[in-house]
Backbone as a chain_set.jsonl record, in Angstrom:
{"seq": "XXXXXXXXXXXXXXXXXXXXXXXXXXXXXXXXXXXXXXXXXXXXXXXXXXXXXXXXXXXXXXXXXXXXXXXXXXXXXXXXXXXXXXXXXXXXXXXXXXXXXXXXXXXXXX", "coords": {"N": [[3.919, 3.734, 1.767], [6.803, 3.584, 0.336], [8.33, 3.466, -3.322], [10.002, 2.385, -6.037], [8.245, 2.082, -7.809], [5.972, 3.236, -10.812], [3.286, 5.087, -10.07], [-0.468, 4.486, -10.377], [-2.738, 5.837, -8.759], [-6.453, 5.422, -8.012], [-8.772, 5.768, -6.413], [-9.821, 3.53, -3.739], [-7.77, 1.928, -5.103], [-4.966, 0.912, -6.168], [-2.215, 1.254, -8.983], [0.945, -0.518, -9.694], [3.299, -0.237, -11.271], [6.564, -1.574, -12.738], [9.662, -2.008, -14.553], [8.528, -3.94, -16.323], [6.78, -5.092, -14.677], [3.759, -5.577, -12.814], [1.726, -4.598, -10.476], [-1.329, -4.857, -8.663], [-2.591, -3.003, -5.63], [-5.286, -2.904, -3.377], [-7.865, -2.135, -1.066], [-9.447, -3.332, 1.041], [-12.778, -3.618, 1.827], [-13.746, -1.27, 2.474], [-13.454, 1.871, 4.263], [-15.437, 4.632, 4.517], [-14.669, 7.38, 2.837], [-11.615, 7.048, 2.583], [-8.848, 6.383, 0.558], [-6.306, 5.999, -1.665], [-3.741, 7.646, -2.259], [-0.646, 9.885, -3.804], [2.676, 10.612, -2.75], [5.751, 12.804, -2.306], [8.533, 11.915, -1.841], [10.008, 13.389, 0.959], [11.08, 14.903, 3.938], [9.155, 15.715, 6.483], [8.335, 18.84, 8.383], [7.284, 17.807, 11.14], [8.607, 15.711, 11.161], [11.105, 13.566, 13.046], [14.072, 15.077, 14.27], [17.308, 14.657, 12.219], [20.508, 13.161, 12.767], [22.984, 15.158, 14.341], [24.962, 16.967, 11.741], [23.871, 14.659, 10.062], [22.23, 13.943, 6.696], [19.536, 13.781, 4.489], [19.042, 10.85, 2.441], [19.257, 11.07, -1.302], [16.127, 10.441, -2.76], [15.328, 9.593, -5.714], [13.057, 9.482, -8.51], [11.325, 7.986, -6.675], [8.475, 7.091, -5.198], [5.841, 8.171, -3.129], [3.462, 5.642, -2.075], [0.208, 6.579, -0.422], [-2.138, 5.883, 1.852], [-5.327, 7.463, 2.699], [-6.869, 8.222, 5.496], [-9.709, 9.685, 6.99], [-10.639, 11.266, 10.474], [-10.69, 9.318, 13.147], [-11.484, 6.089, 14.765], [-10.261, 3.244, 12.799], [-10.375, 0.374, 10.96], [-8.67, -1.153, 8.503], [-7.477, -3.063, 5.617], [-5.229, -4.005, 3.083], [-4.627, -5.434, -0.034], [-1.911, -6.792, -1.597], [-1.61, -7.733, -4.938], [0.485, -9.175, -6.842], [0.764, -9.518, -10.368], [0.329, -11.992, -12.223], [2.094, -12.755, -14.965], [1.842, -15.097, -16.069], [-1.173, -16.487, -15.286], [-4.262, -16.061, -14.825], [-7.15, -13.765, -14.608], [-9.727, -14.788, -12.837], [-7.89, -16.51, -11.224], [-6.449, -15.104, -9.357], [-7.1, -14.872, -6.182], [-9.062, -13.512, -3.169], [-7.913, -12.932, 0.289], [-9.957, -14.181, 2.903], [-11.561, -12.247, 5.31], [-10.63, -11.824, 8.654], [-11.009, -11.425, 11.607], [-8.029, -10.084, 13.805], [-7.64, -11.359, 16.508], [-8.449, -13.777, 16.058], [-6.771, -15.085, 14.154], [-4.509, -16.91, 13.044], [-1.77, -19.923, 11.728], [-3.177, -21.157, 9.864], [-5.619, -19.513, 9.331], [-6.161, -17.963, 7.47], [-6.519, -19.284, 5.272], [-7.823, -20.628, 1.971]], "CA": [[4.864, 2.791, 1.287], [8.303, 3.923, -0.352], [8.098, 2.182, -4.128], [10.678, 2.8, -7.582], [7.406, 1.923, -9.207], [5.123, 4.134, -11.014], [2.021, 4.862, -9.014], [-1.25, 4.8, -10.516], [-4.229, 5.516, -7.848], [-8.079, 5.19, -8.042], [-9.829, 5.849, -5.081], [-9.311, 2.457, -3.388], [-6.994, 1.111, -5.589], [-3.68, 1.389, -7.245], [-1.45, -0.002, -9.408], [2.207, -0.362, -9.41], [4.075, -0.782, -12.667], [8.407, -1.435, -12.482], [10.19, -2.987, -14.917], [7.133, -4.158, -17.341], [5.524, -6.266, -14.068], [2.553, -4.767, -12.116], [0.817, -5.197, -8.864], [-2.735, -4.01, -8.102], [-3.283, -2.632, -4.426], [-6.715, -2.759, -2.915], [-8.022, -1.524, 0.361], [-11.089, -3.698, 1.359], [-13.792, -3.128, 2.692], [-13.012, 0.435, 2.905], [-14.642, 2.829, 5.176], [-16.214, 5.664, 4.001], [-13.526, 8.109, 3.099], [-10.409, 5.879, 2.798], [-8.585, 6.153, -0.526], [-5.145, 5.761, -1.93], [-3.016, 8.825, -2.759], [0.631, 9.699, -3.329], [2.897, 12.113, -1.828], [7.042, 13.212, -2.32], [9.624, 11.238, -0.477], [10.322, 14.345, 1.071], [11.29, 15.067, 5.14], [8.015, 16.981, 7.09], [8.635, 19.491, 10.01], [6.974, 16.785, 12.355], [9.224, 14.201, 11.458], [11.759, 13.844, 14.247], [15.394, 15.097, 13.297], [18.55, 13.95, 11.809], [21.414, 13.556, 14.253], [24.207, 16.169, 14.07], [25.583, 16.569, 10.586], [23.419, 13.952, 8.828], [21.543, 14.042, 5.283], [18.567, 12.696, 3.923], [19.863, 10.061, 0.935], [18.389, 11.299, -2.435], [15.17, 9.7, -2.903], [14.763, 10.494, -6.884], [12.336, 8.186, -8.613], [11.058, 7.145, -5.289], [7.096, 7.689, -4.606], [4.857, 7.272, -1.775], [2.046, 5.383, -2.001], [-0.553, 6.962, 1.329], [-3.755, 5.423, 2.758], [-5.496, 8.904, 3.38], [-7.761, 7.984, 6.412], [-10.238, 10.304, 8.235], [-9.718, 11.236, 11.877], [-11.16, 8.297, 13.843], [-11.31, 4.558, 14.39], [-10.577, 2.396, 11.675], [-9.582, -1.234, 10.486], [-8.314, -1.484, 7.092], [-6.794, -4.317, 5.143], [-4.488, -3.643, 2.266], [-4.163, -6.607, -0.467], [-0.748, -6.369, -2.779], [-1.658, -8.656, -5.775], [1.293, -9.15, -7.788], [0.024, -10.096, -11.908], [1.801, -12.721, -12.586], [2.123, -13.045, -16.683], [1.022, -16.69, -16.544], [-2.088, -16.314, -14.41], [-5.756, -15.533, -15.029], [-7.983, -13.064, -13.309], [-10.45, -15.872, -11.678], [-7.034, -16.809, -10.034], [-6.165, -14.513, -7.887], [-7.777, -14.836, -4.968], [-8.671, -12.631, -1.881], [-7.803, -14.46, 1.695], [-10.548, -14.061, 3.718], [-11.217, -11.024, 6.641], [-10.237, -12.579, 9.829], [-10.443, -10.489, 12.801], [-7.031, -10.179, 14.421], [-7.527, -12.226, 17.567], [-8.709, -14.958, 15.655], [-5.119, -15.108, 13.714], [-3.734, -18.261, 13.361], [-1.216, -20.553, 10.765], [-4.413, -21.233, 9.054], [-6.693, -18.568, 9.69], [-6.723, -16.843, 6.025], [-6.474, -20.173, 3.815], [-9.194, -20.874, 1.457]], "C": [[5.738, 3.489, 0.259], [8.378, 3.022, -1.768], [9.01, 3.549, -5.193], [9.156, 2.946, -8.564], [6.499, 3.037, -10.003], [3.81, 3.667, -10.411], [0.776, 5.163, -9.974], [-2.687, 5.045, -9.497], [-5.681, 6.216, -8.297], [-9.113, 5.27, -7.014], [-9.24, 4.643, -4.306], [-9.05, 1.545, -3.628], [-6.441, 1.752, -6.199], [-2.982, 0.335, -7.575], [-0.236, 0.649, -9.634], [2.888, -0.762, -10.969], [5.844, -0.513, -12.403], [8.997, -2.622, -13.404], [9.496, -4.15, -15.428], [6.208, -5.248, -16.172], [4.755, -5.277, -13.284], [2.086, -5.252, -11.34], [-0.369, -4.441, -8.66], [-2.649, -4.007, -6.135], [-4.285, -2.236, -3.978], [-6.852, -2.503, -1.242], [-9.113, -2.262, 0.384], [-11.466, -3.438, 2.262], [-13.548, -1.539, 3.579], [-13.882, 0.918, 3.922], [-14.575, 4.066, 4.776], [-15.06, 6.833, 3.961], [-12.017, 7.933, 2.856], [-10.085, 5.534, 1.325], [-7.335, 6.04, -0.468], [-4.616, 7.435, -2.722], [-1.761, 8.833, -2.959], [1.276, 10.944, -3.12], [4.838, 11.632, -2.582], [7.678, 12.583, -1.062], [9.934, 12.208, 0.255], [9.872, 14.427, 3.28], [9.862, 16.082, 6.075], [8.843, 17.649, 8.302], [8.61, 18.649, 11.341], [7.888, 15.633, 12.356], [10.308, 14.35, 12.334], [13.357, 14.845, 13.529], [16.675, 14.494, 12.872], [19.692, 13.765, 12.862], [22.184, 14.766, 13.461], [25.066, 15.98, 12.933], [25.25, 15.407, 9.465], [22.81, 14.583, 7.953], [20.544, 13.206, 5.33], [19.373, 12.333, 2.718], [18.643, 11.009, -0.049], [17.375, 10.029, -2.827], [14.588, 10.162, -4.643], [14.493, 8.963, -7.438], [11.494, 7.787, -7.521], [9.493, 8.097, -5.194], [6.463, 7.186, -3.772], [3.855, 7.089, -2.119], [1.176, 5.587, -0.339], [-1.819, 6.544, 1.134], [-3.81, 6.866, 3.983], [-6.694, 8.399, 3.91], [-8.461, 8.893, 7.159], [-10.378, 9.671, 9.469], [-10.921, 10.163, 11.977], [-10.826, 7.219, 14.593], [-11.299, 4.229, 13.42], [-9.827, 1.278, 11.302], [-9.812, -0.882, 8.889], [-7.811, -2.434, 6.966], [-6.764, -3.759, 4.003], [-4.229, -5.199, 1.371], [-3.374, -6.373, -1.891], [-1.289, -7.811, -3.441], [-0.803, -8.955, -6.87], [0.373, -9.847, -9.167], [0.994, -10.786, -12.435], [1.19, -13.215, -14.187], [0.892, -14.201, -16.676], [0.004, -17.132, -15.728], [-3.501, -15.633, -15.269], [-6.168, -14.828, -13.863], [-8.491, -13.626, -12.552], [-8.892, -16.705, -11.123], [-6.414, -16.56, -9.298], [-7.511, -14.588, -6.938], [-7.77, -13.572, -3.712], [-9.024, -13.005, -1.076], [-9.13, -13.44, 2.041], [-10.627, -13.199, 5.05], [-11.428, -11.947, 7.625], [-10.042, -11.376, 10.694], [-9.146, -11.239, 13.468], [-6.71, -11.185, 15.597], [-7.974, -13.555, 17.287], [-7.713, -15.087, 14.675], [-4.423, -16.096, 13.525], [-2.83, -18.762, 12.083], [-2.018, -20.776, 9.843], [-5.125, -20.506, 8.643], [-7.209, -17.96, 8.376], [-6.604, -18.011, 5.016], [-7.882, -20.38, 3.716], [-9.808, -22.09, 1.26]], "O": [[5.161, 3.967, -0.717], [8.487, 1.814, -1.558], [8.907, 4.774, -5.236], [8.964, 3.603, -9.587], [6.491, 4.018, -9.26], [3.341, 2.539, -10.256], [0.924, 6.263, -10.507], [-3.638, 4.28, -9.654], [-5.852, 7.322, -8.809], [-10.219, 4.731, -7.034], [-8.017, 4.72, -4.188], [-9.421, 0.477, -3.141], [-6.777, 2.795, -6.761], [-2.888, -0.804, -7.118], [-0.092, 1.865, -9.762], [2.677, -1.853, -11.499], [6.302, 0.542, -11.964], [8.892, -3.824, -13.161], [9.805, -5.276, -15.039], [5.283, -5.984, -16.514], [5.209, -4.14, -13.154], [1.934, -6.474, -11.364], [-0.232, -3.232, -8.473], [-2.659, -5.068, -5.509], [-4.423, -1.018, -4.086], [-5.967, -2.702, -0.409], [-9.974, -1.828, -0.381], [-10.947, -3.097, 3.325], [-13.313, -1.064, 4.69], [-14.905, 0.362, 4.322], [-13.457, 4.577, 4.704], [-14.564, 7.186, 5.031], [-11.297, 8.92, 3.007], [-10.73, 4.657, 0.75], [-6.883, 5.951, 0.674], [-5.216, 8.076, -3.585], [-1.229, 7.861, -2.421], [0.762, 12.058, -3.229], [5.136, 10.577, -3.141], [7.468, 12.672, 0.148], [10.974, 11.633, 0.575], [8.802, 14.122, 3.805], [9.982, 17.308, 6.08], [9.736, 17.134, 8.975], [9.415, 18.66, 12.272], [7.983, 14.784, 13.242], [10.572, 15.546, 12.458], [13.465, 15.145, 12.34], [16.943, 13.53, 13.589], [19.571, 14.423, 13.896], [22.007, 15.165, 12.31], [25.863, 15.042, 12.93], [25.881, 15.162, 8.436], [22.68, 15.794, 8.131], [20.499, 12.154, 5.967], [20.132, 13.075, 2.095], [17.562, 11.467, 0.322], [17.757, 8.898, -3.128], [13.626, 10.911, -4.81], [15.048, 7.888, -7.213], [10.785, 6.862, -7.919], [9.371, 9.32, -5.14], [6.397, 5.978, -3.547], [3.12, 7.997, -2.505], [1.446, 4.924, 0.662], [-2.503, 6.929, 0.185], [-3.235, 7.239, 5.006], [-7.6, 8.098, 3.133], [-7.893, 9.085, 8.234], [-10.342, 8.481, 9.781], [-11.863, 10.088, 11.188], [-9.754, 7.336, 15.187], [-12.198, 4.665, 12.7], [-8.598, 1.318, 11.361], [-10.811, -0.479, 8.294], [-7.498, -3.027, 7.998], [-7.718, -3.106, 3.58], [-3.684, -6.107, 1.999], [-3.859, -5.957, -2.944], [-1.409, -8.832, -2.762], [-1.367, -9.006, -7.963], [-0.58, -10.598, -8.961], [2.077, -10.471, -12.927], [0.16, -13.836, -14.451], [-0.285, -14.24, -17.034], [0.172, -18.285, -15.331], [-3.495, -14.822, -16.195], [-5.866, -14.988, -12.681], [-8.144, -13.403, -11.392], [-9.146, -17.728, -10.488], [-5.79, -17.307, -8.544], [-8.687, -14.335, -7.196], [-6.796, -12.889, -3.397], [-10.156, -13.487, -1.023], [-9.303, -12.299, 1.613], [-9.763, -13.43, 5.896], [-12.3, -12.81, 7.528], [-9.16, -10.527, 10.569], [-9.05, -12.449, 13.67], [-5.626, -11.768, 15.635], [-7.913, -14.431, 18.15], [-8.505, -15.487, 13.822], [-3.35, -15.98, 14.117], [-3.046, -18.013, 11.13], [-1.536, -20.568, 8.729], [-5.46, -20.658, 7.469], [-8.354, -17.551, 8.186], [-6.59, -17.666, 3.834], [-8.785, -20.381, 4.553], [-10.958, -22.137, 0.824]]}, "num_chains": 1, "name": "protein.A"}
């Protein structure tokens, strides 16, 4: 993820600070291996190429937050918790894991 914010990461979790508000990012129910890192906005060899005569825009300020996954299978779930000033900790909540095919308008309320 592409973010202005400053990145703090923790194994499987980080936090986002921009403009004095903050967001915690969590990875649940991790799997063994599966942390948060960050990396340079910056173009790789593998990435495809530009057309004829383009640029990359300047990405300054700009950091990546990466979910570094060993090779495998794996289901993750990612939960952005914005901190909102006028909020307590016992009120954030975290929705409920719902396998995918069970998905619905409802499916993650508490």
């Amino acid at each position: 993820m592409h973010t202005n914010a400053t990145v703090v990461t923790n194994g499987t979790s980080a936090t986002l600070e921009l403009a004095g508000k903050t967001m915690q990012v969590s990875i649940l129910n991790s799997p063994s291996g599966v942390t948060f890192s960050t990396a340079k906005p910056v173009r790789y060899s593998s990435d495809p190429a530009l057309p004829t005569g383009g640029t990359d825009p300047s990405n300054d300020g700009v950091t990546v937050l990466v979910i570094d996954i060993p090779a495998g299978t794996n289901s993750i779930q990612v939960l952005f918790n914005p901190q909102w000033p006028d909020m307590t900790s016992n009120q954030f909540v975290t929705p409920p894991s719902v396998s995918i095919d069970k998905w619905s308008l409802t499916s993650h309320n508490q």
